[in-house]
N, C-alpha and C positions, 0 to 999 in steps of 0.2 A: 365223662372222660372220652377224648379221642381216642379213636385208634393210631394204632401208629402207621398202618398201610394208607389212612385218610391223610396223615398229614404229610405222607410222600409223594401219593396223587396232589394234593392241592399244590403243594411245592412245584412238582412237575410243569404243572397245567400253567403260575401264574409263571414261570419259565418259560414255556411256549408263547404266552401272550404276549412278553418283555421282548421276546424275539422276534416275532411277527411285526411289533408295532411300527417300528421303524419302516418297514416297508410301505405299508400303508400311504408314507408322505410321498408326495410329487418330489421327483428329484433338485435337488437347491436350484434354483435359477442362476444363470450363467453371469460372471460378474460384468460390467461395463468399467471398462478401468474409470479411474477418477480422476476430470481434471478441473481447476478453478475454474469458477464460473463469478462473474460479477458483473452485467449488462446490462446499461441503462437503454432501453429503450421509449419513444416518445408516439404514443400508437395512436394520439391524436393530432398530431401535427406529422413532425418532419417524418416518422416512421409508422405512414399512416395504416393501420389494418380496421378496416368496417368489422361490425360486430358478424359475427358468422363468415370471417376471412379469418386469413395467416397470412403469414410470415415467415421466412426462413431468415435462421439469422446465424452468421458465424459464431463459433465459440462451442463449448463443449467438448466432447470427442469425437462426433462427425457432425457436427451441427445439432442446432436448435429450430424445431418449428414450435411458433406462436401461433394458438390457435382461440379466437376472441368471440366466447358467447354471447355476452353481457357487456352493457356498456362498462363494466366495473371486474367481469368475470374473465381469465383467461387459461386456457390448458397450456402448459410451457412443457417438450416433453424432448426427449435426445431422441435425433433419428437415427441414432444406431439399432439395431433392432436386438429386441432382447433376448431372440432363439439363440442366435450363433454370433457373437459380436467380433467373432476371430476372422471372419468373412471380410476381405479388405472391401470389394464392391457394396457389402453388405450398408443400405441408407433407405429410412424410409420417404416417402413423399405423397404427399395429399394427392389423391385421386380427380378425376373429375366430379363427383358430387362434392367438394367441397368438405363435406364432415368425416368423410375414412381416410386412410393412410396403407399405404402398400408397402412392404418390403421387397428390396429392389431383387433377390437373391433367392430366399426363401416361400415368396410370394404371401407371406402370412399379410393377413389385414388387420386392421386397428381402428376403433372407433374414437375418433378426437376428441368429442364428450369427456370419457375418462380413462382414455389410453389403454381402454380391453381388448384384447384378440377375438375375432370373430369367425377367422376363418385364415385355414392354414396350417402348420405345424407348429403357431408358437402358441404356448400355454400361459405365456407371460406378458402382464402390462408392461406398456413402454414405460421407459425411465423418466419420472416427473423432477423438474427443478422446481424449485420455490421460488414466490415471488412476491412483490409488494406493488401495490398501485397507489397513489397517491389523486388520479384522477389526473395526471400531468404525465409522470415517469411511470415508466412500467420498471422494478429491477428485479432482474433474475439473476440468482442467487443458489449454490449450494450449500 
């Protein structure tokens, strides 16, 4: 049989842990407002980007860069930056190596590979769109 001083400590303690736990998590990341996205682009002809190039492309919230690994593979990602998206100046843009991305504001970096922060104050992947490739049309899509 328990005591009953045991089952007021256990009480206690998994209460301290239910309280604790939340802390724990990284604060929610900052929203990027949401706008239609529906973009055909044509990245072998008329909207040409080589594999291991980009593209900036109108649409989104502060724009879209397209970034082309694969003849078939693409990162599509919002250059609003995902630290502080209330920042009006706030837009990222491919560096000169070609594969990182800078925020114009907060100076955080980004690797185009998979839209991770490397360096800076943001904690957060940039925002990816979805997309489809037909080996013709590129669409991006949320």
């Amino acid at each position: 049989m328990l005591r009953p001083g045991f089952l007021i400590q256990l009480l206690f303690i998994s209460f301290l842990v239910l309280l604790a736990a939340p802390g724990c998590n990284k604060e929610k990341q900052p929203l990027i407002p949401y706008v239609y996205v529906n973009i055909p682009l044509y990245p072998n002809s008329l909207d040409f980007i080589p594999i291991g190039g980009y593209k900036y492309v109108n649409g989104g919230y502060r724009g879209i860069v397209v970034y082309r690994f694969l003849e078939d593979q693409f990162g599509v990602y919002e250059r609003c930056c995902p630290f502080d998206p209330e920042k009006p100046n706030s837009r990222i843009s491919v560096d000169a190596s070609g594969t990182t991305c800078v925020d114009s504001v907060c100076m955080s970096k980004f690797i185009l590979y998979d839209g991770s922060p490397y360096s800076g104050p943001s904690p957060y992947l940039l925002m990816k769109y979805r997309y489809t490739f037909d080996g013709d049309v590129l669409l991006i899509f949320n």
